[in-house]
N, C-alpha and C positions, 0 to 999 in steps of 0.2 A: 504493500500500500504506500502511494508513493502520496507527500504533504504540497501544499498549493507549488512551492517555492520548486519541488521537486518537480510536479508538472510543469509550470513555467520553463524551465532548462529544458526540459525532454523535448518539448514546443519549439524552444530555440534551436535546441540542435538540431530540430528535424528539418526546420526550414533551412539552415545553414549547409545544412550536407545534399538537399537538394538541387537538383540542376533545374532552371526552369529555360537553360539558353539552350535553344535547338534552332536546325533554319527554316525560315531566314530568321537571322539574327536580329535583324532591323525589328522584327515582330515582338522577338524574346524577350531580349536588351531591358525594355522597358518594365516586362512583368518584374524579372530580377531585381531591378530598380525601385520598384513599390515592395516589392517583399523585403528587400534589405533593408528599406526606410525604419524598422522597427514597430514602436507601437508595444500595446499591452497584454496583446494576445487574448485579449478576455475569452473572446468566442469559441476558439479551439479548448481553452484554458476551462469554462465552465461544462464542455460537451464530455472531455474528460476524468474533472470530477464528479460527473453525475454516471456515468460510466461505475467506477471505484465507488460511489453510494450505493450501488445497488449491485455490487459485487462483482462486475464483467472482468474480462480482462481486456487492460486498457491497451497492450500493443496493439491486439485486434480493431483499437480503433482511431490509432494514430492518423489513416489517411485520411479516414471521414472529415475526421477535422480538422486537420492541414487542407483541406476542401472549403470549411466553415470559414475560413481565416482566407482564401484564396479571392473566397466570393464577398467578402467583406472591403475588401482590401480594394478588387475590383468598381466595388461603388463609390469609392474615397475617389479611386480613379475618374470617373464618369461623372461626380460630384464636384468635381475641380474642375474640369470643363465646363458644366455647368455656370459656375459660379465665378470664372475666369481667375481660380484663385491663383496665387503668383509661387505659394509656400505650403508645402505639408511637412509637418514636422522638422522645420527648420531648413528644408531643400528645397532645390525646386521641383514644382508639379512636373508631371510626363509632357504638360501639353505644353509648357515653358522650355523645357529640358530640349523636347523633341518640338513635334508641332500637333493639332489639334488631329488630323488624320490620325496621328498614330496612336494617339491617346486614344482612341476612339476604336481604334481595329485592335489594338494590345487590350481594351477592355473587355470586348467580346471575346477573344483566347483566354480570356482571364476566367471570365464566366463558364466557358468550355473545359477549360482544366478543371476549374471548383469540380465539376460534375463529373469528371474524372477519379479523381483523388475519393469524392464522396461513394462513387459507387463500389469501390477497393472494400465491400462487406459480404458478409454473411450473403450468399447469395438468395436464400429465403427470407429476409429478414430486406434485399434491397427494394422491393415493390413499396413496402412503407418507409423506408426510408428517403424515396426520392418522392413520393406523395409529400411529408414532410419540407423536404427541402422546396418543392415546388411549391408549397402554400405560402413558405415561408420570403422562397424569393418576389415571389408575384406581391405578397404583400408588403417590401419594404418599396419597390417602387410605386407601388397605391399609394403608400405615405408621400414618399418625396414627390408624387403630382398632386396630394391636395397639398401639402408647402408651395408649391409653388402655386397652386391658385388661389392660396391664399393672399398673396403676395399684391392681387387686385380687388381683393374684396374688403370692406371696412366692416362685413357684419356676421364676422365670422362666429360661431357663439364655445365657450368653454368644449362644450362635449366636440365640438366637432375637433377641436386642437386636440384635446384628450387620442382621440380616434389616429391623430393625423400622428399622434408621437408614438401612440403603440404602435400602428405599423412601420412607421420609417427606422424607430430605435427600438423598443422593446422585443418588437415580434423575433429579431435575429438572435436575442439573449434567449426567450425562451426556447427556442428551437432549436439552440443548441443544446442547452441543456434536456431537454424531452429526445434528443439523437442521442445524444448519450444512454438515457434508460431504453432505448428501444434497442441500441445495440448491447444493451448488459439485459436482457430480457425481462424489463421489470413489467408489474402487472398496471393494465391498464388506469386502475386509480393513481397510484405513484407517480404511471408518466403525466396525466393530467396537471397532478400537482405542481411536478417539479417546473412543470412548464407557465401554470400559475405564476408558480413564484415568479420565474425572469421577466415573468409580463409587468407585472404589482412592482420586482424592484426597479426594471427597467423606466416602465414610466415616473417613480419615485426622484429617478437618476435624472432625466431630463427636466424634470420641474425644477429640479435642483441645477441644474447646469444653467438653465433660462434665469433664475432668482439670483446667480450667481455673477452671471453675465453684467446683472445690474447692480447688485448690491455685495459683493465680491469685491475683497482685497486682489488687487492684479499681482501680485508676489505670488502668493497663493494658491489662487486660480491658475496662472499661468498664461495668462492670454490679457490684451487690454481692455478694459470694463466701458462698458458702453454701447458694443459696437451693436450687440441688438439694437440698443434704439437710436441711435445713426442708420442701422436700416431698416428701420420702421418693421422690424419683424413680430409676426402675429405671435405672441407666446401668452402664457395666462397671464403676466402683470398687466399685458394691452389687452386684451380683449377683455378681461373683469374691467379696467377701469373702462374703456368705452360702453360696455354695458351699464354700467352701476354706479358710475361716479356723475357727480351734479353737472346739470346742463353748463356752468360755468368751465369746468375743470376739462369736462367730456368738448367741449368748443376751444379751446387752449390745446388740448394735446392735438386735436384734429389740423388747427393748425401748423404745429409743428411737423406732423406727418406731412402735409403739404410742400411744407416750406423746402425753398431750394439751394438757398443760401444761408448761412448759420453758421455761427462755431458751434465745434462740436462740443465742446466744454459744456457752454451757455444751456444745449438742448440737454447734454445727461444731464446737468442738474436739475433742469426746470422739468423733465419728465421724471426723475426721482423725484422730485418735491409732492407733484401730483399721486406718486403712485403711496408715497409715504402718508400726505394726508388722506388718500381713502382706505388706508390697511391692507392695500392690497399684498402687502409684504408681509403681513401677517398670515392674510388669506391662502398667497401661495405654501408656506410653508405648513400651514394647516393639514392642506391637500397632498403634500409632500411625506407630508407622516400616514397620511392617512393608507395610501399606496405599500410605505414601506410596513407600517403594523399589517397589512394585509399578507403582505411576502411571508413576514414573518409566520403567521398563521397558517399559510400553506406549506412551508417547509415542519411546523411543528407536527402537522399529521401523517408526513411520508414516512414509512417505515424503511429505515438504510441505515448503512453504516453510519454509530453515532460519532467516530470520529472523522469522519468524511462532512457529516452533517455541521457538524459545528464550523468545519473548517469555513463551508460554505455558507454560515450564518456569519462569522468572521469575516469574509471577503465580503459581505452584502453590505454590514454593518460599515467600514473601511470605505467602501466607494463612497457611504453617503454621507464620510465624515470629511467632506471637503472646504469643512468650514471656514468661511471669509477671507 
């Protein structure tokens, strides 16, 4: 039984002693490129401790999720075009590095190997496990197209962001984690749960990351604070206060959304100020708890290894201690 930190290295190495350069190169180059980048491995990292919760053996599913982590990694990819970002993880993006073609054709290969590496199972055992991965992929880009049409709408309402963050972030935590129990054979309630859980703490993580964005020490955090509301992004602090907040406060921030010119100082304060006098900083964090005591409760009822289990109440607890 191997402990989180343990898995983490096995993670490492696997991708490390991989080759993902075949020809043409020009194609490969780039996947190599996003997988060297690094990152936390969460996704392979929780497929295989739910694997060892429920007693599997975890070599047998080393590829699955070198797969989970392939196709993840692929969307950062396709997300950065997207978004014309400049930087992932302190490098430059594929489509900066190379140019947007190839970023674009390396992410489809990318998608192609994920589905590769994941079917490397139990050959009885791969009809549900690619039904899995297929609900799971179809649903994180269902997420990232109501983000983005969010993006035009001013009347978005709670549940529907709720909806839009399970599928874009949650749904690949818990799916990894539920690949794991299907490939350790666990019984249908278990895998339900465990997949519960990554749903309840994955969306716990994102309210937490959006509340952070704004009200986050930038040391801490690691990233600079603000830039949600520099770009007017729909998350729960804006969409509670356009709902709920007084026609004065709800006319003030609509402006700002608007506005074209600005420092950007002037608008995080003044949209903190707003979001401070309506609680909605309280609010969000309410809702943040509420998600993770849920998690909790679904992992208190699976029956697994209880030293596997705690580990994984430990890592749940740890992500969402990323305070200020």
């Amino acid at each position: 039984m191997l402990s989180i930190d343990d898995v983490q290295k096995l993670i490492t190495s696997e991708i490390k002693n991989t080759n993902f350069i075949k020809k043409p190169s020009n194609l490969y180059e780039p996947i190599e490129y996003t997988m060297e980048m690094g990152g936390k491995r969460v996704r392979p990292l929780l497929c295989l401790m739910a694997v060892q919760l429920f007693g599997g053996d975890i070599s047998k599913a080393i590829k699955p999720a070198l797969g989970l982590e392939v196709f993840h990694n692929f969307t950062l990819l396709h997300d950065d075009i997207m978004d014309n970002a400049d930087v992932r993880r302190n490098m430059p993006t594929v489509h900066k590095k190379w140019n947007e073609n190839v970023g674009i054709l390396s992410g489809d290969a990318m998608l192609i190997n994920a589905y590769q590496y994941i079917a490397q199972c139990n050959n009885k055992m791969l009809p549900e496990i690619l039904d899995l991965f297929n609900e799971v992929a179809l649903g994180v880009c269902e997420g990232q197209q109501y983000d983005m049409d969010f993006e035009n709408r001013m009347d978005v309402t709670v549940d529907e962001y709720l909806e839009m963050i399970r599928l874009k972030t949650a749904i690949l935590l818990a799916g990894s984690l539920k690949m794991g129990a299907l490939l350790a054979n666990a019984d249908e309630k278990d895998a339900q749960l465990i997949y519960d859980f990554g749903i309840n703490i994955g969306i716990a993580f994102q309210l937490q990351d959006d509340y952070l964005d704004t009200f986050g020490d930038q040391k801490s955090f690691g990233k600079k604070i603000g830039g949600d509301i520099i770009a007017n992004k729909k998350t729960f602090l804006l969409i509670t206060t356009l709902n709920n907040a007084t026609l004065e406060d709800q006319t003030t921030l609509k402006s700002w959304i608007k506005a074209d010119n600005f420092s950007e100082d002037e608008k995080i304060n003044a949209v903190k100020s707003i979001y401070t006098k309506n609680l909605v900083d309280e609010s969000s964090q309410k809702l943040m708890d509420k998600y993770y005591n849920n998690a909790m409760e679904n992992i208190a009822q699976i029956n697994g290894n209880k030293v596997i289990k705690s580990e994984l109440i430990h890592f749940a607890t740890k992500l969402m201690k990323r305070n200020n």
